[in-house]
C-alpha positions as CSV (number, residue, x, y, z in Angstrom):
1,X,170.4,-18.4,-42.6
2,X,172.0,-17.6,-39.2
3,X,171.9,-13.8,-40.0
4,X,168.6,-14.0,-40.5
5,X,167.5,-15.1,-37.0
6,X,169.8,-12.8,-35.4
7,X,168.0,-10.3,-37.3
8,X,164.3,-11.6,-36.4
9,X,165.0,-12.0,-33.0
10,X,166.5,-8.5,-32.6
11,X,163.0,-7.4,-34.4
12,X,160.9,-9.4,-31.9
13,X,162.9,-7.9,-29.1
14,X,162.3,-4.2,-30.2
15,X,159.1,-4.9,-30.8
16,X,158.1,-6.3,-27.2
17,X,159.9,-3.5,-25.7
18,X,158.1,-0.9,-27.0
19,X,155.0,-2.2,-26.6
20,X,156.0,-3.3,-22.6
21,X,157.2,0.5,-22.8
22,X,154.0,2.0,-24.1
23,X,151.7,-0.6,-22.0
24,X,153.9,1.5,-18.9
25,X,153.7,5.2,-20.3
26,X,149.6,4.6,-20.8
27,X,148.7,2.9,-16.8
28,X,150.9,5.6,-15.4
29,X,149.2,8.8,-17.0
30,X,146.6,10.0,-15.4
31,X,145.2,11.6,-18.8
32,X,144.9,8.1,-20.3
33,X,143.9,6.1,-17.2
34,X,141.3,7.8,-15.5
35,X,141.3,5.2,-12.3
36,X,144.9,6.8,-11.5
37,X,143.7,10.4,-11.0
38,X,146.8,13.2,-10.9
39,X,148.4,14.1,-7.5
40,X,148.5,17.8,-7.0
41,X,151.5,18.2,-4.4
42,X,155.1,16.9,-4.0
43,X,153.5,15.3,-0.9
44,X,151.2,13.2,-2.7
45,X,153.7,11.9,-5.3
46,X,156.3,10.8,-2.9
47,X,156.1,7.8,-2.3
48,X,156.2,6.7,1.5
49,X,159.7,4.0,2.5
50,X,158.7,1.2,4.0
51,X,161.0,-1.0,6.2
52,X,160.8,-4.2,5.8
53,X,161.3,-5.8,9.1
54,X,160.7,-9.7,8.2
55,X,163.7,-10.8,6.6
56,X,167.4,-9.2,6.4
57,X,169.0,-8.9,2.9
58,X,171.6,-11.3,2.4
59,X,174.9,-9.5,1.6
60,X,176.3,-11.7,-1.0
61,X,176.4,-15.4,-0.9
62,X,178.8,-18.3,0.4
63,X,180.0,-21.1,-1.4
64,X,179.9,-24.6,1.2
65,X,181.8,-27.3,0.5
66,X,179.3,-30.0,2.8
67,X,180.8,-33.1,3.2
68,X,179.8,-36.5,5.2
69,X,177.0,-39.7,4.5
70,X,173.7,-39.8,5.1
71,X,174.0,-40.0,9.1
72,X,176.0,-36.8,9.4
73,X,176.8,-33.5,7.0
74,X,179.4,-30.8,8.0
75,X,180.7,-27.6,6.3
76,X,184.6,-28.1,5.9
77,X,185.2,-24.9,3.6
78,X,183.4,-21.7,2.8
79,X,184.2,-18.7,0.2
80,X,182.3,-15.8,0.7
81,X,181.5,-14.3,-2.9
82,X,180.2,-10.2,-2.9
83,X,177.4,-11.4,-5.9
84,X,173.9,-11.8,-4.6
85,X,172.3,-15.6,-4.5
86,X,171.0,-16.8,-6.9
87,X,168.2,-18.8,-5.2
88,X,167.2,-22.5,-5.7
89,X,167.0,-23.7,-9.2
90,X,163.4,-23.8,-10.8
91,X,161.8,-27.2,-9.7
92,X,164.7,-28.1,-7.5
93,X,163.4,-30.0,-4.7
94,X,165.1,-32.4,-2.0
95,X,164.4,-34.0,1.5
96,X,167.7,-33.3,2.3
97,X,168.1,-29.2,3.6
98,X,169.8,-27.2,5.3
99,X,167.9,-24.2,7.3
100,X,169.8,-21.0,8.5
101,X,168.4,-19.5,10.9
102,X,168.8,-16.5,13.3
103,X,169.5,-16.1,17.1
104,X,165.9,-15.9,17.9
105,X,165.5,-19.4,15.9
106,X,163.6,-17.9,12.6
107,X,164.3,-19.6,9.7
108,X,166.4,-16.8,7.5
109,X,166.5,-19.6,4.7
110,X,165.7,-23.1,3.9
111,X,168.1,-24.7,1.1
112,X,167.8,-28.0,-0.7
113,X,170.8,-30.2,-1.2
114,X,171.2,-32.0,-4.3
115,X,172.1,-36.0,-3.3
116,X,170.7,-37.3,-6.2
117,X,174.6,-38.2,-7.2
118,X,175.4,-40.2,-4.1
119,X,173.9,-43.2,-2.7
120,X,172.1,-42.2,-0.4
121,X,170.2,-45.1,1.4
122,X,170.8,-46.9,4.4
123,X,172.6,-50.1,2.9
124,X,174.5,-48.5,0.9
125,X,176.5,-47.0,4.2
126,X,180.1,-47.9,4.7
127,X,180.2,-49.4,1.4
128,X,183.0,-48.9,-1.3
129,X,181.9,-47.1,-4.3
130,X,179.8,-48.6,-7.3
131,X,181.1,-48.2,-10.6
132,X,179.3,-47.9,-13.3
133,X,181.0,-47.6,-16.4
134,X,182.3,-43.8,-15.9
135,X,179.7,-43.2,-13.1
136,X,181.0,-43.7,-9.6
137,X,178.4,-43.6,-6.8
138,X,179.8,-43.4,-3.1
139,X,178.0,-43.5,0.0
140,X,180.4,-40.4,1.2
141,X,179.2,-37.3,0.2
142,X,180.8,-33.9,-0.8
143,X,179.3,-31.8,-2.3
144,X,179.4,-27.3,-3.2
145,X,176.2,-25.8,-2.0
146,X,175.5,-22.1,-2.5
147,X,173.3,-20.3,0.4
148,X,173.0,-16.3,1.3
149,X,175.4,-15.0,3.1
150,X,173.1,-13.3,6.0
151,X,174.8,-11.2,9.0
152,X,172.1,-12.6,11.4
153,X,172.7,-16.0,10.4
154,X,173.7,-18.1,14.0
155,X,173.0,-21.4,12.8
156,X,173.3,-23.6,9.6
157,X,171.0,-26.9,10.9
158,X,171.3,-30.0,7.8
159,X,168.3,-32.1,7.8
160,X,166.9,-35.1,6.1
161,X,163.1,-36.1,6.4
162,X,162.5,-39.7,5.6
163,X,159.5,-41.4,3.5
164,X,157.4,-41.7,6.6
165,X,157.9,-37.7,7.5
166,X,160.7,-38.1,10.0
167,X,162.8,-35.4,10.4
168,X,166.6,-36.5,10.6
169,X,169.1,-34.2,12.3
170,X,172.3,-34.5,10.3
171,X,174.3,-31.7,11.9
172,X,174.5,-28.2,12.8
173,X,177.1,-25.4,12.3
174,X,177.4,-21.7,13.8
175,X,177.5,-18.7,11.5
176,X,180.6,-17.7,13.3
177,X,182.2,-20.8,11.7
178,X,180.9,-20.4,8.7
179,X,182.6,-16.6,8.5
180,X,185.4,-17.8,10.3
181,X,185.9,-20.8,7.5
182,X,184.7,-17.9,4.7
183,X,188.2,-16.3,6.2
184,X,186.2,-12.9,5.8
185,X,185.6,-13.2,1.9
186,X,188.7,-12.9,0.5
């Protein structure tokens, strides 16, 4: 039964990549699409480079260990890793972020954090932890947070906006730190 599936799915997938590869083959000749007429010289079918001046490319990622409560968030440790980021995850939203930005104050990136495991609210502040069975929720956060590790990043600024759209400072860091923490990537 297993072999089966293995073997439809490898069907389906050879299937849907010919067709993708056909779909390609047919918009790109000019004898089958007539709105794409053929270019003549080498001139005309090189396509022009175009510098994209609004954002740097982020050379790999860092890996934050971001630790404190909800009055106050600090990076105490940072791994540079060579693979690009991988972004946000699908759907992920938070009101707690962190924005790096460059020395002219644009935003390079703006980052969620993921809370949802600590408590989080004002009472709960300075409180031992609640147990729950094999749960443990703490007022003290730390947490790993993965951002993209740009050159021109100056400043790593945490933020928390509250119900009634109040932006909460939490705590800055400079991108020197952060490489200096990173120790260079190795």
């Amino acid at each position: 039964m297993q072999l089966l599936h293995l073997l439809g799915s490898a069907a389906l997938i050879a299937a849907v990549s010919f067709s993708v590869r056909s779909n390609a083959d047919s918009t790109n000749n000019p004898a089958t699409n007539p709105a794409k007429p053929a270019t003549s010289s080498a001139a005309e079918r090189i396509t022009p480079t175009v510098t994209n001046t609004e954002q740097p490319v982020a050379n790999g990622h860092f890996v934050l260990v971001v630790e404190g409560d909800r009055n106050g968030l600090a990076v105490s440790f940072a791994r540079k890793k060579a693979a690009r980021w991988a972004g946000v995850p699908k759907g992920f939203d938070s009101n707690w972020r962190v924005s790096i930005q460059d020395n002219n104050g644009a935003e390079l990136a703006d980052v969620p954090l993921d809370v949802r495991p600590f408590a989080t609210d004002a009472r709960s502040l300075g409180r031992g932890p609640r147990v729950n069975g094999c749960y443990v929720v703490d007022s003290k956060i730390g947490l790993l947070l993965n951002v993209p590790a740009y050159a021109a990043a100056q400043t790593y600024e945490f933020t928390r906006t509250e119900v009634d759209g109040t932006k909460v400072a939490l705590g800055t860091m400079s991108g020197n730190a952060v490489r200096e923490l990173s120790g260079g990537g190795r």
